[in-house]
C-alpha positions in Angstrom: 32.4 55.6 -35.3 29.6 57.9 -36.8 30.2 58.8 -40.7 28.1 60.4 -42.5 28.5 59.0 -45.9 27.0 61.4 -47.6 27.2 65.7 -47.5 24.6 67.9 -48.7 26.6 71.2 -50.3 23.7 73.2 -49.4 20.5 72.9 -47.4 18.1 71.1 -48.9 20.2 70.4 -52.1 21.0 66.6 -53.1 24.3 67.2 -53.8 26.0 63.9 -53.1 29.3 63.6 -51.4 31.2 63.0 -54.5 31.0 63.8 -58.3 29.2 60.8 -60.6 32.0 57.4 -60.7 31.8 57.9 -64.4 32.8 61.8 -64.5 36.5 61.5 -62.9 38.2 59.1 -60.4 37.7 59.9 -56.4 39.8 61.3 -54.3 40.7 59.2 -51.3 38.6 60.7 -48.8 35.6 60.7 -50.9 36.1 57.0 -51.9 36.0 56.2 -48.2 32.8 58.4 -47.3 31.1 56.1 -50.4 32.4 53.2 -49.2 31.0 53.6 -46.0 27.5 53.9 -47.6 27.7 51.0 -50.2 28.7 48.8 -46.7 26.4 49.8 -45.1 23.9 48.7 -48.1 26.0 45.9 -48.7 24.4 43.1 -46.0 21.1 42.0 -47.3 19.4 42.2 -44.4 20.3 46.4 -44.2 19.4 46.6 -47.6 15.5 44.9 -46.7 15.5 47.1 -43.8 16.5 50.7 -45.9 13.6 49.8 -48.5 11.4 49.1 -46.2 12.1 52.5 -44.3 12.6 54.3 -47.8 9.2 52.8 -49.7 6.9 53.6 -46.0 3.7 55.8 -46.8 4.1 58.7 -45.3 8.2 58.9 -45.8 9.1 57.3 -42.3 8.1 54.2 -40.8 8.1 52.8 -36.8 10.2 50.1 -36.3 7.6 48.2 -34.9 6.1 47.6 -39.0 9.7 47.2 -40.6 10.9 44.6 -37.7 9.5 41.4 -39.1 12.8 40.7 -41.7 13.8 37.1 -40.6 16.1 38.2 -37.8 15.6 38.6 -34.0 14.7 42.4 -32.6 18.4 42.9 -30.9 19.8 42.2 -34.6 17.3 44.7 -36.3 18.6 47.0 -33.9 22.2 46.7 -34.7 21.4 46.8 -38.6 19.3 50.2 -38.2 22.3 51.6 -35.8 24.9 51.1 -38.9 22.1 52.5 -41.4 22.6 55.5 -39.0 25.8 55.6 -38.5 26.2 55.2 -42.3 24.3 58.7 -42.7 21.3 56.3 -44.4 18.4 57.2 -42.2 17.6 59.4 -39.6 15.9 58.3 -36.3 13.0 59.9 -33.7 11.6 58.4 -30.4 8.0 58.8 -29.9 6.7 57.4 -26.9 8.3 53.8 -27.0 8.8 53.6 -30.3 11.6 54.8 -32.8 10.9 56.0 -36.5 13.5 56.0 -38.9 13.5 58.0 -42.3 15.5 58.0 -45.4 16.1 61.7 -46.3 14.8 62.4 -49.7 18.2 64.0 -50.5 20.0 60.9 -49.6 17.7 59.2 -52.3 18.5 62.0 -54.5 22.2 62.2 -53.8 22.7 58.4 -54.3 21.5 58.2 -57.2 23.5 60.9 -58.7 26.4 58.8 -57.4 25.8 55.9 -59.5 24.6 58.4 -62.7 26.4 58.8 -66.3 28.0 62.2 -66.1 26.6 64.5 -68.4 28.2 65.6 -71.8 28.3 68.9 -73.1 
């Protein structure tokens, strides 16, 4: 099942999927859109993998310089597939080899998330 966890209200905007937790409760459907994001992040291994791809010069990085994490190749596989499906990175082939990027407004957005709403 492909989700992606988090919408962008306009293009190029970081408008994250749902309002900061601390301005008013979610709805349903926008707790399960977050939830499928914080899983995602949730297994250590996905979490090395994401700030590995999210700290790479340049913004993206080949799999073949983020692959050395302690588990086999078939498992970093899997791990980037639910960062994917998770709407956490984004994915190219080039030649034989895949690069993966985080989306600046997916930085952007997630942060928001987890922000103090603001008082007026």
């Amino acid at each position: 099942m492909t989700t992606n966890a988090l919408q962008l209200l306009e293009t190029g905007s970081a408008a994250p999927c749902c309002p900061p937790l601390s301005e008013r409760p979610l709805t349903a459907e926008e707790a399960e859109r977050t939830a499928v994001m914080f899983k995602a992040l949730g297994d250590p291994v996905r979490l090395r993998l994401f700030s590995l791809v999210a700290s790479h010069g340049g913004g993206e990085a080949c799999v073949c310089d983020i692959s050395d994490v302690g588990v086999s190749q078939p498992t970093v596989s899997h791990h980037l597939k639910k960062l994917r499906e998770a709407g956490l990175l984004s994915s190219e082939r080039r030649g034989t080899w895949v690069y993966y990027k985080v989306e600046p407004s997916v930085l952007a957005a997630m942060g928001r998330l987890l922000t103090r709403a603001a008082t007026a």
